[in-house]
DOFIBA-670540 format. One record per residue: residue in one letter; x, y, z of N, C-alpha, C, O in turn. Coordinates in steps of 0.05 Angstrom, whole numbers, plus 5000, padded with zeros to 4 digits. Layout:
// DOFIBA-670540
AXYZXYZXYZXYZ ...
***
This chain:
// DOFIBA-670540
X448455795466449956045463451356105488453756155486 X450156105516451656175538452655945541453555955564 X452955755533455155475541457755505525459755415535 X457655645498460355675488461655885500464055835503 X461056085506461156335521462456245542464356365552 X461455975552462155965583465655795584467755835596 X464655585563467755555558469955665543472155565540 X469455815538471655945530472556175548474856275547 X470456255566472556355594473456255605475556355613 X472555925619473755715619477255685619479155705635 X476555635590479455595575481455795577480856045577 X483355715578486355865573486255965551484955875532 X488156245550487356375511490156195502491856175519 X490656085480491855945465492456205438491056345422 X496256145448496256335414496256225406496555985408 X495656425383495356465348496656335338498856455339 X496856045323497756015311499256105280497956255266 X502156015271503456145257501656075233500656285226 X501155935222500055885202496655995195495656015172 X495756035212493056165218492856505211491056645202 X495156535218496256865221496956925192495357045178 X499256835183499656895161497756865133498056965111 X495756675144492956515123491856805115491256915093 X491656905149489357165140491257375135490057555123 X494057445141495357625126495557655105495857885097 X495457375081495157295055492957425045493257555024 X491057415056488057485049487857795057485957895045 X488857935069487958215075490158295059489558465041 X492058245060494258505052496358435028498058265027 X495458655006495758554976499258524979500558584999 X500258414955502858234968504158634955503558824941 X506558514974508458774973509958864943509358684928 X511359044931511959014911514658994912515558984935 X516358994894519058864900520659174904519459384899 X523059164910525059394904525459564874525559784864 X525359274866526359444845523859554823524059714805 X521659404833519759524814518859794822517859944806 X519259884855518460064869520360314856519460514845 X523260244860525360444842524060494806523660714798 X523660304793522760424767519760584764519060724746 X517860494792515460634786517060954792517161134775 X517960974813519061284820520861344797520661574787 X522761184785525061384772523461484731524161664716 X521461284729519861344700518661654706519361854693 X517261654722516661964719517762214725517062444722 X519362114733521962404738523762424703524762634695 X523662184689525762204663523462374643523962584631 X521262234643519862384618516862504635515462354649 X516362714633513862914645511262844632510262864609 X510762804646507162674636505362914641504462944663 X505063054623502763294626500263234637499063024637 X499463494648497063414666493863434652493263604635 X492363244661490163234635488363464632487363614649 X488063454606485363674604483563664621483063464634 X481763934625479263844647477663744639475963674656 X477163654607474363484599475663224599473963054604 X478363104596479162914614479062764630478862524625 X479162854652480562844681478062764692475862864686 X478462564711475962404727475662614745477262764757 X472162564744471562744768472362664795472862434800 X472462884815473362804841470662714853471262654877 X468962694850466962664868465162404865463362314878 X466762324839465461984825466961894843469062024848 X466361644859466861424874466661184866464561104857 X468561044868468860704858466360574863465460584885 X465260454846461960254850463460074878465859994877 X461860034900461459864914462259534903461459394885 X464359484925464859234920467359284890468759084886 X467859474875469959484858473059484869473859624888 X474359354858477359344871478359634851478159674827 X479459784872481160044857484359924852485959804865 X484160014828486559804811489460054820488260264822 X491760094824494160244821494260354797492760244781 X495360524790496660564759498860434751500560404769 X499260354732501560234723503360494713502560724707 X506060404714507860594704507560614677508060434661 X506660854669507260874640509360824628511460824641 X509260764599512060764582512860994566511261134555 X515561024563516961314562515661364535514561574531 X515761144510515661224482511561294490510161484491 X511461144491508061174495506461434500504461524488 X508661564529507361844537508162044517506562224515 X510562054500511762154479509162304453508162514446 X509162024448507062034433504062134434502662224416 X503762094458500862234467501262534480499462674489 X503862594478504062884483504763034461504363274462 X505862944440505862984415503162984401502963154383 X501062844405498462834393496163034417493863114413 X497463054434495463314449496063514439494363684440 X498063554430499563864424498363914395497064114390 X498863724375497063754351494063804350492863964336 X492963594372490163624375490063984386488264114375 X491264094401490964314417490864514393488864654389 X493064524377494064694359492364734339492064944327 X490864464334487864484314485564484321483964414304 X484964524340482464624353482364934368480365054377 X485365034369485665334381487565514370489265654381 X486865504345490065744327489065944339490866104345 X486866004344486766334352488366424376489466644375 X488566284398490466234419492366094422492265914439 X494866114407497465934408499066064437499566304442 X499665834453502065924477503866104466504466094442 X504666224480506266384480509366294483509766234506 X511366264469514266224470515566314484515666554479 X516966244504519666414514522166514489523166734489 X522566354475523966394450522866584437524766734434 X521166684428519566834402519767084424519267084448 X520467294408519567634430517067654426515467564409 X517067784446513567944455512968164431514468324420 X511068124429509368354406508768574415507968754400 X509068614452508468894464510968934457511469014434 X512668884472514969044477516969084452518769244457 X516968964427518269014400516368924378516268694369 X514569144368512269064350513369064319515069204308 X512368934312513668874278513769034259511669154260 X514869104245516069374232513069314207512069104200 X512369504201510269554176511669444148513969464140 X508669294134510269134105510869404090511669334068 X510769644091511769894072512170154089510470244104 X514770254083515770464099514170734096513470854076 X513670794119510971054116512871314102515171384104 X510771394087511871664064510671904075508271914079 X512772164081511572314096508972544080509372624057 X507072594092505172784080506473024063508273184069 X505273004043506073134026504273414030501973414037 X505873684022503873894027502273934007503073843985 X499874064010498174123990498874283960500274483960 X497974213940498674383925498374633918499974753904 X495874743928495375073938497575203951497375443954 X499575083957502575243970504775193950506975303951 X503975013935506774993914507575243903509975313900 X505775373897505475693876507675913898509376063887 X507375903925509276043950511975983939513476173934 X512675753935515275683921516775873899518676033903 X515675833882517275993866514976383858513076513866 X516876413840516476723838512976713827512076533813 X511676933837508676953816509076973784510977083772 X507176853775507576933749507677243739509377333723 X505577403754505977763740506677803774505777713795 X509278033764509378073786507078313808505478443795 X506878353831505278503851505378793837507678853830 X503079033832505179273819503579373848501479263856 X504979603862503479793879502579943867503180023844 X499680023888498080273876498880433868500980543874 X497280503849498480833834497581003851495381033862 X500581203853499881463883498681683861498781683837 X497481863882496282053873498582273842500982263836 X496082423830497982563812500382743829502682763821 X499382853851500683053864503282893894504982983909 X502782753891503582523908506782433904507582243917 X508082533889511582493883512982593900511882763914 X515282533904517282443928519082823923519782993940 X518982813888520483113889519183323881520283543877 X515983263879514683483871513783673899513683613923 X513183883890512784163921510784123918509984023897 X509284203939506384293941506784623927508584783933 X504084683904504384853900504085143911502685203930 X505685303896506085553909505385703889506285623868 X503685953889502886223868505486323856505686363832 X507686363875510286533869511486333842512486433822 X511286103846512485923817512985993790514885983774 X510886083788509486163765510886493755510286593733 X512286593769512286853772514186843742514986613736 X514787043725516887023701516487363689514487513684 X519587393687519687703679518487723657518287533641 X517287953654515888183627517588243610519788123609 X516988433592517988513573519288763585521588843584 X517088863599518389113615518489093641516688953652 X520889233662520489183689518189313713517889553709 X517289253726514289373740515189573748517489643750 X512589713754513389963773515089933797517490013797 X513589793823515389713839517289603846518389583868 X517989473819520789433824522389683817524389753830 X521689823795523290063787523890253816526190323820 X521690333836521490413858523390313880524790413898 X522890113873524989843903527890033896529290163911 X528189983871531490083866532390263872534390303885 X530290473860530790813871530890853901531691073909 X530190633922530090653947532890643958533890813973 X534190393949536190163949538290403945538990503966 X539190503924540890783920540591013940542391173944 X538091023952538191343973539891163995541291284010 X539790943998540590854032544090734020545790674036 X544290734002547490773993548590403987550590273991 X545790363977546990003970547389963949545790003931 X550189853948550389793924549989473900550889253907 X548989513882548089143876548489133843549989263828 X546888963837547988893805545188723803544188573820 X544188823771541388703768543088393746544988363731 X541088263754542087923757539287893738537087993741 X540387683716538087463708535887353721535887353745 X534087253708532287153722532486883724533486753706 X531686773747531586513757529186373756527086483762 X529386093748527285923746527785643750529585523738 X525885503768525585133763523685053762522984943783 X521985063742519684943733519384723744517284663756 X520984583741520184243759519984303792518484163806 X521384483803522084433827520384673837519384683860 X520084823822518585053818519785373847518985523864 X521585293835524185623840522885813827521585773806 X523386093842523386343811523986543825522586573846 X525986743819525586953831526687123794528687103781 X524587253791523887373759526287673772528487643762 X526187843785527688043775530488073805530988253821 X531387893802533187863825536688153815537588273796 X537288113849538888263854540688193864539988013879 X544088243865546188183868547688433887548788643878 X547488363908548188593932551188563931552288333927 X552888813935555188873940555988933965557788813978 X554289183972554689244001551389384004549689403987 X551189464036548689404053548089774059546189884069 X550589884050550590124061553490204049555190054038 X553590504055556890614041558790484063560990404057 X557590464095560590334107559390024115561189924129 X557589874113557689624113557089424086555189424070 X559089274086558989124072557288794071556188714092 X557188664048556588464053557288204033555988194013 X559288004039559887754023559687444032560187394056 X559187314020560187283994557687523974556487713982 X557887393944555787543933553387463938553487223942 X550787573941549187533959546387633943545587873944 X544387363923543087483903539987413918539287193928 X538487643915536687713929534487863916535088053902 X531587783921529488023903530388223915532288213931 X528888513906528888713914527388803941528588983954 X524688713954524988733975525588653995524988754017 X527688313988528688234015531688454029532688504051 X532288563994535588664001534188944015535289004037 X532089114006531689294021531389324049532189514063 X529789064057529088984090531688914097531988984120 X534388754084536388744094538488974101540188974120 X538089174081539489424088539189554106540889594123 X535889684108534789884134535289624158534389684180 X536289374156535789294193538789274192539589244215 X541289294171543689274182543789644186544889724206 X543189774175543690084182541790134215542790214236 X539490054212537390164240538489994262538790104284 X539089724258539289574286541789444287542789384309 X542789384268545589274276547789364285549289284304 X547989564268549989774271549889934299551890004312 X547389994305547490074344548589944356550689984369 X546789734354547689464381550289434375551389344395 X552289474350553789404357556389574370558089454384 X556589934363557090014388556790044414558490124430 X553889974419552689914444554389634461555889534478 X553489624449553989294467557089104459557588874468 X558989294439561489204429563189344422565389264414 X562089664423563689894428565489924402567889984403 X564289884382565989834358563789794327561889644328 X564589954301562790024290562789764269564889634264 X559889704258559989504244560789454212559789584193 X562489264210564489374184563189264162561989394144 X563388924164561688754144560188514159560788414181 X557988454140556888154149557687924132557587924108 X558487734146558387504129554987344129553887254149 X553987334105551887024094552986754091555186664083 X550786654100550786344094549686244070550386054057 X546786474065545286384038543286604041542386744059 X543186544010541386814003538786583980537386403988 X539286713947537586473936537786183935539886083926 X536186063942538185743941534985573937533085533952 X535685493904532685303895531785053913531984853900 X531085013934531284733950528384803961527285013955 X527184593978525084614000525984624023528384594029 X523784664040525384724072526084434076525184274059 X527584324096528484114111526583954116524984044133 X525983644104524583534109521783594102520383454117 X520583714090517483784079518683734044520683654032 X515283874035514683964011514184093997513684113972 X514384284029515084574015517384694017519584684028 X515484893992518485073983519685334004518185484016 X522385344007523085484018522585724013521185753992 X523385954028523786184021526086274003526186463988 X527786114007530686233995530086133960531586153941 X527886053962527685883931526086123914525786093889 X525186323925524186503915526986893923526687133917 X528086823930530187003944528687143966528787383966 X527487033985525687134001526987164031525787214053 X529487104026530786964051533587024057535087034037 X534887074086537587114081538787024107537787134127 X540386864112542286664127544086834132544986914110 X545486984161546787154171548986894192548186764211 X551286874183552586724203555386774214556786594224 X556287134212557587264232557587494216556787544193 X559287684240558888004237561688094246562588004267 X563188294230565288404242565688644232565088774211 X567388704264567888954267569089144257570089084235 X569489374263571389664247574189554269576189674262 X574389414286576989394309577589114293579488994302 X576489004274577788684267577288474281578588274276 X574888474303573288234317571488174287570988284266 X570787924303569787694291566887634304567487434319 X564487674308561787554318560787304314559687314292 X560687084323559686894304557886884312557686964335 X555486754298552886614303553686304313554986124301 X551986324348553085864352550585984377549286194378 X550785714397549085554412550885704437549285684455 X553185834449554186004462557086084465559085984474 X556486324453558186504448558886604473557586524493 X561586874477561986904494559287124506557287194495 X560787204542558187324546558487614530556587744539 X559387714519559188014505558087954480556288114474 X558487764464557987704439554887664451553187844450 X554587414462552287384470549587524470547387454463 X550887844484548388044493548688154461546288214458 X549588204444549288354420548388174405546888264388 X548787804401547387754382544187704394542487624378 X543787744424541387724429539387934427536987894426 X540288174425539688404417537888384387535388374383 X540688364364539988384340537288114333535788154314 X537187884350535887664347532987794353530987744339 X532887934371529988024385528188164369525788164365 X531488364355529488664343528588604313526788724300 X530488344302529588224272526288144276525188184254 X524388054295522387974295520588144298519588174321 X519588294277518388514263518988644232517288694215 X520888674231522288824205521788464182521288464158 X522088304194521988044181519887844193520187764216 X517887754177516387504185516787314197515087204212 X519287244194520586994209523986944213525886974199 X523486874238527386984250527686704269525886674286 X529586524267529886314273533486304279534686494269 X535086124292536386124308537385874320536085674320 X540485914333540485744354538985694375537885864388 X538885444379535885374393533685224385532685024396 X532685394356530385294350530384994335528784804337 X532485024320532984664312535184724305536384944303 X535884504299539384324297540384424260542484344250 X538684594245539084644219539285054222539285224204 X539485104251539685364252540685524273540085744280 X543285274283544785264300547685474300548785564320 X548285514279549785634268549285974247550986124237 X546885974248546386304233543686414238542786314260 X542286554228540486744239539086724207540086784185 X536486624211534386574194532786824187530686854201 X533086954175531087204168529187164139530087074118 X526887234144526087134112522787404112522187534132 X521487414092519687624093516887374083514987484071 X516787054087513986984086511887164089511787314109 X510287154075507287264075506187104093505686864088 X505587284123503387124137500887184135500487354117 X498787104147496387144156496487384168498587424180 X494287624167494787884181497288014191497388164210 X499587924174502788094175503987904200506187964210 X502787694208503987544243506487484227506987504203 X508187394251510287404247511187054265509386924275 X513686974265514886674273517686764283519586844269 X517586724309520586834313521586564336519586514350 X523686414342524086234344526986264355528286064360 
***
């Protein structure tokens, strides 16, 4: 062993022979492959795409070639070959996974445009418990029946309604008249009046001419007997002063607005006064000089103090005395009437 050792330090190194060299290049290094086979291994898999294998497929990475095995290259596949086996994966895929088909770029998405329903939806129909709202009821709705007394033109009743002349005329009226003649009035006995429905009456009414021998009174002016009496003694006691007092001039005639007049008061259900002749509407006064007084909301100031006068002193001689002022239906004349109050009170307004 140390004698070969020794010659061969000995010796000069001698190259490598050419033939020696290439012996063992032969033997280590697998022969080269040509050009052009190198161009068709690269240009086959760029023309047709060889899909990549399933994972139950595909060699594991971690198996290692048996010892001593030569690891072989792949050969280039052939174009019709991979065709076919990509055609038969796709079938195989398609029948082992319909529940999961790929998805198309071609085919639209099912989010974003969902498929119209196999029958066009019909809108809810309403119940038939509302069909009947539609048209008219069969009987029509009646409203309650209002009370007996409960009508739009009937009065609340009054005792005086009822009132209707005799055969003979009463004492006090025979009396009223004999009064009516001492104070110099003159009148005209008038029919009797009645509205049973509406229930008017004045049974022994009177038709005044004049109020006194020098005052008069028109239009004709039909009145029971004791409204014309209370109307005489207050144009002789109080009018006729005040009106030389306070207008220096004697009083000639009165004009009325109303005397009997069958109606109810304004807006109620009851019956007026004038519906029984209970009542007398005064809406100017003139003079022995040819003035004119009117009844309004303001007169001048002279007129003024005389019709405020006669307004004051009416509230006593009469139950109720009403006026400009008191409402918009008595703006224009002087309300006098002889209502029956409670203990003789009186309403002055």
């Amino acid at each position: 062993m140390d004698q070969s050792l020794t010659q061969r330090l000995d010796q000069p190194l001698r190259p490598k022979s050419k033939h020696r060299g290439r012996s063992r290049g032969k033997q280590q290094i697998a022969p080269k492959q040509t050009p052009q086979e190198t161009q068709e291994q690269q240009a086959s898999p760029a023309q047709v795409p060889v899909p990549e294998p399933r994972p139950t497929d595909a060699p594991k990475a971690d198996a290692a070639p048996a010892q001593g095995q030569k690891t072989e290259v792949p050969k280039a596949p052939d174009a019709s070959n991979q065709l076919n086996e990509e055609k038969s994966r796709q079938a195989k895929q398609a029948h082992t996974e319909p529940s999961a088909p790929e998805p198309s770029s071609r085919e639209p998405s099912t989010e974003s445009e969902p498929e119209p329903p196999a029958e066009v939806p019909i809108p809810t129909q309403r119940p038939e418990t509302t069909e009947p709202e539609v048209g008219p009821p069969a009987v029509a709705p009646q409203p309650p029946p209002k009370p007996a007394d409960a009508g739009d033109e009937k009065m609340l009743p009054d005792p005086r309604s009822a009132d209707r002349p005799g055969e003979k005329m009463p004492a006090e009226e025979v009396a009223c008249r004999d009064r009516l003649k001492t104070l110099g009035v003159e009148f005209e006995e008038h029919s009797a009046e009645s509205n049973p429905e509406i229930g008017c009456s004045i049974p022994y009414p009177l038709v005044l001419k004049r109020l006194g021998k020098s005052i008069a009174i028109a239009p004709g002016t039909e009145l029971n007997c004791p409204m014309a009496e209370a109307a005489a003694r207050f144009a002789a006691d109080v009018i006729q002063p005040a009106a030389k007092t306070e207008l220096g001039a004697d009083l000639k005639s009165i004009g009325q607005a109303s005397a009997f007049v069958c109606r109810p008061r304004h807006g109620t259900r009851k019956l007026s006064e004038h519906a029984f002749g209970n009542a007398l509407d005064i809406a100017s006064f003139t003079l022995s000089d040819g003035r004119k007084v009117e009844v309004g909301p303001t007169p001048p100031e002279k007129d003024a103090k005389f019709l405020n006068a006669v307004r004051k002193a009416a509230c006593g001689p009469f139950k109720t005395v009403l006026g400009p002022g008191a409402d918009a239906d008595h703006a224009l004349h002087f309300h006098l009437d002889l209502e029956p109050r409670r203990h003789g009170g009186t309403f002055c307004q």
